[in-house]
KEKE-3310 file (N, C-alpha, C; in steps of 0.2 Angstrom, whole numbers, plus 5000, padded with zeros to 4 digits):
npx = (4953:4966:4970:4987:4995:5010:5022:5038:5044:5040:5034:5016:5008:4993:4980:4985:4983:4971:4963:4966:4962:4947:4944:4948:4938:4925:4927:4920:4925:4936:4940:4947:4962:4976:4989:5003:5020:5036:5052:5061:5078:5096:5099:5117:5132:5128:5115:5110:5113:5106:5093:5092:5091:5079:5070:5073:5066:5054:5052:5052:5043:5031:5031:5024:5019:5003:5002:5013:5012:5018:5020:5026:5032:5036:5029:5012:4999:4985:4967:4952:4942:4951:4956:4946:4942:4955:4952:4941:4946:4956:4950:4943:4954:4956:4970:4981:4983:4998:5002:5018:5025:5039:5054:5062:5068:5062:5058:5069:5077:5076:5064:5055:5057:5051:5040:5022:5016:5015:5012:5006:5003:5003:5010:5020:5029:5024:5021:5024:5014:5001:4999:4997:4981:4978:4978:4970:4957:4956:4953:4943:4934:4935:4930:4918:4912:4913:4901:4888:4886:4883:4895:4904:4905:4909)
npy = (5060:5052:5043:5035:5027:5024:5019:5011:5009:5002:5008:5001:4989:4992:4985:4982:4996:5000:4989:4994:5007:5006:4999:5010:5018:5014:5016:5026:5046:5050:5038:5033:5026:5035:5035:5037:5034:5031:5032:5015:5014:5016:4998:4994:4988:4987:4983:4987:5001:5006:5003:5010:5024:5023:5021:5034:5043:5040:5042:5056:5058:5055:5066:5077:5070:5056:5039:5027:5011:4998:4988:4972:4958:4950:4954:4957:4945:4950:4945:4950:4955:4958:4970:4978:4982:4987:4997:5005:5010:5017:5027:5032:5038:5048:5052:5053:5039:5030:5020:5010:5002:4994:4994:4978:4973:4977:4986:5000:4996:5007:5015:5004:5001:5014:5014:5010:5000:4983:4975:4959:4954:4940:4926:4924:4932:4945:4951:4972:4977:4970:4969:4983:4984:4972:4978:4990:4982:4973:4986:4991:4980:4980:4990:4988:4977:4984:4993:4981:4976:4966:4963:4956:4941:4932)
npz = (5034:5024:5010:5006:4993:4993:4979:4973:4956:4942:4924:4923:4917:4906:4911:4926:4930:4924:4933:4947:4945:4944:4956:4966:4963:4965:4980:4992:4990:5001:5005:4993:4986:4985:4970:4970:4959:4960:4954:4950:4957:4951:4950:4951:4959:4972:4979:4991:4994:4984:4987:4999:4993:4986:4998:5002:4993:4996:5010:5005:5000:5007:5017:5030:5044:5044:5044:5046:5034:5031:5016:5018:5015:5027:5035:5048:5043:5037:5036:5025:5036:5046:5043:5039:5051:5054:5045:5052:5065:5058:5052:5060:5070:5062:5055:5040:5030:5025:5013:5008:4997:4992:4982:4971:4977:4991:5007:5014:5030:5036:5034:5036:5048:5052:5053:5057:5055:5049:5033:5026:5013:5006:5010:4997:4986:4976:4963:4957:4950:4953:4968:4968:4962:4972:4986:4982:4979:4992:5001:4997:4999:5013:5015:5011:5018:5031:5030:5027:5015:5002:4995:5002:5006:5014)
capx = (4958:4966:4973:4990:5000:5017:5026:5044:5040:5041:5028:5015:5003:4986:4978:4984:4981:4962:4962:4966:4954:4940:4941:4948:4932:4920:4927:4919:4930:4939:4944:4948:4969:4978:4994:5010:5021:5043:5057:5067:5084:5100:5102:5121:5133:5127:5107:5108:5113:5097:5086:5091:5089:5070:5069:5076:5061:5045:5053:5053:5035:5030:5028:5023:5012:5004:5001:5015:5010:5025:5019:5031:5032:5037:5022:5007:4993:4978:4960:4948:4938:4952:4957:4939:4943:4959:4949:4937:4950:4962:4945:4942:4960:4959:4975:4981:4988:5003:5006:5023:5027:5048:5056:5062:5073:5060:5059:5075:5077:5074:5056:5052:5057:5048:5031:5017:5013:5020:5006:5008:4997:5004:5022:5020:5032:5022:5024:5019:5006:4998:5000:4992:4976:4975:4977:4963:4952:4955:4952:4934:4930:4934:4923:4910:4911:4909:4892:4887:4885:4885:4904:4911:4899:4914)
capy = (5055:5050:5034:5037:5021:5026:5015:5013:5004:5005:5010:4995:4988:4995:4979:4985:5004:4998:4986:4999:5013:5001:4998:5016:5022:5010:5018:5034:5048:5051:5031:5029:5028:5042:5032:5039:5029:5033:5026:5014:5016:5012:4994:4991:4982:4989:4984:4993:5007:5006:5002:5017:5027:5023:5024:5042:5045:5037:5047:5062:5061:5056:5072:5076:5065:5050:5032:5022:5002:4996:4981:4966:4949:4947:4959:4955:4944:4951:4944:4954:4957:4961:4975:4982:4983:4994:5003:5009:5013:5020:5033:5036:5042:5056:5051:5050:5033:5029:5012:5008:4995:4996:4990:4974:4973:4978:4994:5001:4996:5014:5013:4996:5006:5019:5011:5009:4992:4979:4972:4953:4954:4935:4924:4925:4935:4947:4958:4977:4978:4965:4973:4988:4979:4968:4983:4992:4978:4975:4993:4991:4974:4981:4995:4986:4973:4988:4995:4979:4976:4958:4961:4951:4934:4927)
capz = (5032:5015:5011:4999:4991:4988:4975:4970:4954:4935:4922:4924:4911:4906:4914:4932:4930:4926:4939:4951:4945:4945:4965:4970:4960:4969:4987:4993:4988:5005:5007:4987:4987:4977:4970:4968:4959:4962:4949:4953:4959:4947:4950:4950:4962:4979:4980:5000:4991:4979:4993:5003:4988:4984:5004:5005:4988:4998:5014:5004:4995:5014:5021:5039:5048:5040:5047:5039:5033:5025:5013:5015:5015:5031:5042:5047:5038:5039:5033:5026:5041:5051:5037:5039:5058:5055:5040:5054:5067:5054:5050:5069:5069:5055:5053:5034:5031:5017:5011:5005:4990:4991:4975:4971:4984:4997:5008:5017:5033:5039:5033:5038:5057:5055:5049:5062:5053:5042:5032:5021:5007:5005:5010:4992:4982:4971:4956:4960:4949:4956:4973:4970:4963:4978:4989:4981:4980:4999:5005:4994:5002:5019:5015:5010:5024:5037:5027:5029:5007:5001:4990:5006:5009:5021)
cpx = (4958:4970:4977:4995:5006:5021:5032:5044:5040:5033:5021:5008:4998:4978:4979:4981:4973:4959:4962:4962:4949:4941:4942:4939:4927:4920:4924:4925:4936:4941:4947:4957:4971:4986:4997:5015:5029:5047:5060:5073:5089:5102:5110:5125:5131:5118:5107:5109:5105:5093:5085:5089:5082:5067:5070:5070:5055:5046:5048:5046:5028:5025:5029:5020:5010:5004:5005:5012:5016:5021:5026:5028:5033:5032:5017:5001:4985:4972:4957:4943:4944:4954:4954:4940:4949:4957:4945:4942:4955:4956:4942:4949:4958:4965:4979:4986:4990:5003:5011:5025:5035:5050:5056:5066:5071:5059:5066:5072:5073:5065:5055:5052:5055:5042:5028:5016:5017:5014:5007:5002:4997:5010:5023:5025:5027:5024:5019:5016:5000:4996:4995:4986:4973:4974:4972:4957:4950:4952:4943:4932:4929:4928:4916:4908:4908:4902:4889:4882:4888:4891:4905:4905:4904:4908)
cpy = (5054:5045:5038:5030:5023:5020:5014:5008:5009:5005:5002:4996:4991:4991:4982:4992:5002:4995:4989:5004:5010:5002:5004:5020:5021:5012:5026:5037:5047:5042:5028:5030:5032:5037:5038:5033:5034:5030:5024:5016:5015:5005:4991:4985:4980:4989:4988:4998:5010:5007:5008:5023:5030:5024:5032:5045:5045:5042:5054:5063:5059:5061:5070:5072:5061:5044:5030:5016:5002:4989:4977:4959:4948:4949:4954:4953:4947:4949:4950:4958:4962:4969:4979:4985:4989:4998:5008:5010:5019:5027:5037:5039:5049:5056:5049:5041:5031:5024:5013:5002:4998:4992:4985:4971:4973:4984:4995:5001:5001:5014:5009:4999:5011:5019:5009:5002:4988:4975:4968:4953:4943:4934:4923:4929:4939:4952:4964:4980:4976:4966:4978:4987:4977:4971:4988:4989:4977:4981:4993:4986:4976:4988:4992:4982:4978:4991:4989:4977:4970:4958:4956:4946:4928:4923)
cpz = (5025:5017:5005:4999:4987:4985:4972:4963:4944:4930:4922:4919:4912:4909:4922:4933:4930:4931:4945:4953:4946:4954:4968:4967:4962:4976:4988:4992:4993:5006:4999:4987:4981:4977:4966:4967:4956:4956:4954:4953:4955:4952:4948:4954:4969:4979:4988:4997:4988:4983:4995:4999:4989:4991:5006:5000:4992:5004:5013:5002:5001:5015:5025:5040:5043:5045:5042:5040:5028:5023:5013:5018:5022:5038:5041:5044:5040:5035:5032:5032:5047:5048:5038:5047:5058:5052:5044:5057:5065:5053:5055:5070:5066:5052:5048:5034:5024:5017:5006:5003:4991:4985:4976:4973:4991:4998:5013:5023:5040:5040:5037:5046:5059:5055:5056:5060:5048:5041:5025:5018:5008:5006:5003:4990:4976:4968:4959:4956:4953:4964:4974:4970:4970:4984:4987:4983:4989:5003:5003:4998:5008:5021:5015:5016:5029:5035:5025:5019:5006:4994:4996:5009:5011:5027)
residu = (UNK:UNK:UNK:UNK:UNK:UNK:UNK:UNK:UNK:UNK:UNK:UNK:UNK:UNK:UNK:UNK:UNK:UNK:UNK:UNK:UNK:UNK:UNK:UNK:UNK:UNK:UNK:UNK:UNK:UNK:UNK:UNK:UNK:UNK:UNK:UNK:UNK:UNK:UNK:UNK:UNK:UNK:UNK:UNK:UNK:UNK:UNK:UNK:UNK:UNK:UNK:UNK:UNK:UNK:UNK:UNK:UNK:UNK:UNK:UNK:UNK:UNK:UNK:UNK:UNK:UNK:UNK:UNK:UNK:UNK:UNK:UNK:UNK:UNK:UNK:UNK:UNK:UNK:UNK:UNK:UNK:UNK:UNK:UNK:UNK:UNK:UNK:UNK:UNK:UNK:UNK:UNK:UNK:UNK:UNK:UNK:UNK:UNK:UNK:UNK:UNK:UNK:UNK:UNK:UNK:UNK:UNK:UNK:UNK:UNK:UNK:UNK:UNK:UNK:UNK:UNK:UNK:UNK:UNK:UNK:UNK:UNK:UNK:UNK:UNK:UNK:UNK:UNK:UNK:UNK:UNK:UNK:UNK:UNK:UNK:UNK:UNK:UNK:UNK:UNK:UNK:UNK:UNK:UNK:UNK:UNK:UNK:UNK:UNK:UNK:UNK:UNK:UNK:UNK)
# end
């Protein structure tokens, strides 16, 4: 199993990039995420347009098979423990599993119906740096919680 974070998402400060390597570098190799990160779409008058676009990109850099999680605001919350709980499931699978960031507009439809999950970081509105980040961090804390390593003293 590998974890991939695909991202539709413009170049993001040297502050996230660090922030990121730090917790994928803390997970064994096989749970650390490999990010890919998409351009945005031309912004004109037609944002469904735009959407479907960056939709038709995360598709395409997809592949076969995969566990989709669509990240939005509107999926489910899930606590760290419960995270840890799919982390193990998700590794009893074998099954690679991709997270999808959708621009700033979201993910297209299409996605959002093809995804096994929909997972809310926060009803929050966040920037997708800040996203990736708290997505790494989480996947570390859920590791650590199942190896039973005092990072999570919930």
């Amino acid at each position: 199993m590998r974890i991939r974070l695909l991202s539709i998402s413009e170049r993001q400060p040297d502050w996230v990039n660090q922030g990121f390597a730090e917790y994928a570098r803390r997970l064994p190799k096989h749970l650390a995420p490999e990010l890919l990160e998409l351009p945005l779409a031309r912004r004109r008058e037609d944002l469904a347009r735009a959407r479907q676009d960056e939709g038709e990109r995360l598709r395409a850099a997809v592949g076969k098979g995969g566990r989709l999680v669509a990240l939005d605001e509107r999926g489910a919350s899930w606590s760290s423990v419960d995270l840890s709980r799919r982390l193990a499931d998700w590794q009893q699978s074998g099954q690679d599993i991709v997270l999808l960031i959708g621009g700033p507009d979201g993910l297209c439809p299409t996605l959002l119906a093809a995804s096994a999950e929909r997972w809310s970081l926060s009803p929050l509105t966040l920037p997708h740096g800040l996203v990736r980040v708290l997505v790494a961090e989480q996947l570390y804390r859920a590791h650590a919680i199942l190896c039973g390593h005092p990072y999570h003293r919930a």
